[in-house]
N, C-alpha and C positions, 0 to 999 in steps of 0.2 A: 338704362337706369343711371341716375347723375347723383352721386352723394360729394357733400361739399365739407369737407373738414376744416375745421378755424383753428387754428394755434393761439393760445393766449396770451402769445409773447409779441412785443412788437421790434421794430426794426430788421425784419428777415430779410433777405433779398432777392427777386424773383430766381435766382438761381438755384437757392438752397430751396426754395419751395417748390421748382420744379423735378428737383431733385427725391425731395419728400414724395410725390406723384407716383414717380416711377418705383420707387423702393413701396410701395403701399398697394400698389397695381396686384404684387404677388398675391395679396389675402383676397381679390375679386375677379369675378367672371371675366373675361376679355372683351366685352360685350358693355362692361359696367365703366360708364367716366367717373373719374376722382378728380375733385377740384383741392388743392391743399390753397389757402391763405392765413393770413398774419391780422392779429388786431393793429389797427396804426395807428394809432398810441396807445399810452398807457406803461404797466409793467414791461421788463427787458425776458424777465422770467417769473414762475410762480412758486415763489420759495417762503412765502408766508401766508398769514389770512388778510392782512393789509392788498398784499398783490392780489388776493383771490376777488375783493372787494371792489378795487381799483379796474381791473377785468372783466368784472361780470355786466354790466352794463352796457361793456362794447360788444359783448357775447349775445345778447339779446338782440343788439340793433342786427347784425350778421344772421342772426337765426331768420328773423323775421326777413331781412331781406332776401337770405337762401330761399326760403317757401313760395316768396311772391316770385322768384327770379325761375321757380318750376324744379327746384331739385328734391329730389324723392325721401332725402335721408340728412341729419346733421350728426357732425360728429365734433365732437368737444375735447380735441387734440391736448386732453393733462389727466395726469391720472389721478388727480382732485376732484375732476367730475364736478367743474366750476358751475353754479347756476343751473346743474341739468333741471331742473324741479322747473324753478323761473323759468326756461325756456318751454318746457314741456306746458307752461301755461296758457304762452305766448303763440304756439304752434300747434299746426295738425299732423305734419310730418313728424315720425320715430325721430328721437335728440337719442344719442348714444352715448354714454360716460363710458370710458377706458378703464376706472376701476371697479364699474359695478361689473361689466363685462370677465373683466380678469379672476375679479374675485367669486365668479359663480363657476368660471371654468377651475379655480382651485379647489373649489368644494366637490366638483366630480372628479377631480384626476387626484388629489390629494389626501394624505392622512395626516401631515403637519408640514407646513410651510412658511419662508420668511420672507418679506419683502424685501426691497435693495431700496436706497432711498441716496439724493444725492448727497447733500453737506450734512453735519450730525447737528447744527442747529433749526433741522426740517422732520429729523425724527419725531418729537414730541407733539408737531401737529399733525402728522401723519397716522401716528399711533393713534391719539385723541382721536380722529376721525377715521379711524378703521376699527377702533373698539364699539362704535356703532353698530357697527354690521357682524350679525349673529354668525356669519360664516368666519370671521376672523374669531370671536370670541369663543370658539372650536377652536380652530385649528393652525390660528398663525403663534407663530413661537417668540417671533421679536423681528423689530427693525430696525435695520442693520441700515448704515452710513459710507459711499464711496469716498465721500471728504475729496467732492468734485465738482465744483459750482454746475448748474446747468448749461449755464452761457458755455462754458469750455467741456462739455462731453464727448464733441464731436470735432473739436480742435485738433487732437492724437487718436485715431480711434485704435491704436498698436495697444497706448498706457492704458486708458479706460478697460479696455478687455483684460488688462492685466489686474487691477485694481478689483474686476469686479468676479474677476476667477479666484483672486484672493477673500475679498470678501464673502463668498459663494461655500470655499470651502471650510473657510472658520464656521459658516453657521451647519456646513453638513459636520463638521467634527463636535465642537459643539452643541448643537442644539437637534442633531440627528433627525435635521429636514428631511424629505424626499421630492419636495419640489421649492423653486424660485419664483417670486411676481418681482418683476423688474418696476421698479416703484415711478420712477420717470418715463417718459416717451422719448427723451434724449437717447433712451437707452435702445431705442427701438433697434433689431438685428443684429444688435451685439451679443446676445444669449449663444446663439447658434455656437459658438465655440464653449463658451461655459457646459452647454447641456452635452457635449462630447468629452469634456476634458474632467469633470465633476461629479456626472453617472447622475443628475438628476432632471425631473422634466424643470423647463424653465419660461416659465411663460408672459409672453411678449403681448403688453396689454395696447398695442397700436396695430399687430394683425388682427388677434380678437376682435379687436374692436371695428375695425374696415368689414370683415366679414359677420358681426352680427348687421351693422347697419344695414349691409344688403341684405342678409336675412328678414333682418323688420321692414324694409322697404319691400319685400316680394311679398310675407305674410302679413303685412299692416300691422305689423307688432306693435304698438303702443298703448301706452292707458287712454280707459275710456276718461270720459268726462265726470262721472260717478268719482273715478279713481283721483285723478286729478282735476281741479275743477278751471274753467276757461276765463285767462284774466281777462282777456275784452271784453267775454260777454257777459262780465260780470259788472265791466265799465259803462253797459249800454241803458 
């Protein structure tokens, strides 16, 4: 099985995304390849709807070319769940969004949770676009801001885990969470000390996500054509 995951950011460098590979291997079968790349151009990161906009376009050509290239699965490396719809148009292969995934695992392990999000001028569209979905308008409580660009998450990963253990536990004091959605993929395996140091579950929407892909790529999980209807052949 070959699933190929696209970052929406550009400028990566074969190293950090090789890097991305092996750290992502832990959520699939050993049997399963993971391809991780970069859009090359465009946004540096996705911290508004302008960049989401800017992104999406390049996310579609990579979709399309993942499918014809023979990989089983795409996965949409932001937890904006950029274009998944558009791509799901464009393809036959499962497209996987990181925050639709996260947020259906909050709604089975959860009674009230808050999301981590990075700079606090990201909050308001985050929120906006998580008050969509009937599983936050339950049960998320607020989102909450590291006031840590994306580009720099993984610059210190000492500070970041400190910031976000801080953050983590103002909302368990406060707003008496019992679980975390780590709102970036910047964020990705940095939980693991939060969820020991904190007492609550913390959930990492870049394993999730690795491991439903395989999941939909063994079960053909996807919408049919009823569900979502097919852009080409709507072109022909």
């Amino acid at each position: 099985m070959r699933i190929k995951v696209l970052i929406p950011n550009s400028g990566m460098d074969r190293k950090t995304l090789n890097a991305r590979e092996t750290m992502l291997s832990r959520a699939v079968s050993t049997e399963t390849e993971i391809s991780v790349d970069c859009i090359q151009s465009g946004p540096v990161s996705i911290e508004s709807v302008t960049d989401e906009v800017f992104a999406g376009p390049l996310l579609l050509q990579e979709a399309i070319r993942a499918e014809r290239e023979g990989y089983d699965a795409f996965v949409v490396y932001c937890f904006s769940d950029l274009a998944i719809t558009a791509l799901r148009e464009n393809v036959d292969i499962p497209v996987i969004g990181p925050g639709e995934c996260a947020l259906a695992a909050a709604d089975i392990l959860s009674n009230k949770f808050c999301v981590i999000t990075t700079v606090e001028g990201n909050v308001s569209r985050t929120y906006r676009r998580l008050m969509q979905n009937p599983i936050t308008q339950k049960k998320l409580s607020s989102v909450r801001a590291l006031n840590i660009p994306v580009a720099e998450l993984r610059d210190d990963p000492d500070a970041t885990c400190v910031y976000l253990k801080k953050v983590c536990a103002e909302a368990v004091a406060e707003d008496g969470i019992d679980t975390v959605v780590l709102g970036c993929l910047g964020l990705a395996q940095y939980g693991e000390e939060v969820e020991k140091e904190c007492g609550v579950k913390v959930i990492d929407p870049a394993f999730v996500a690795l491991g439903c892909a395989e999941l939909a790529a063994r079960l053909a999980l996807k919408p049919s054509r009823r569900s979502v209807a097919a852009y080409r052949r709507n072109q022909e």
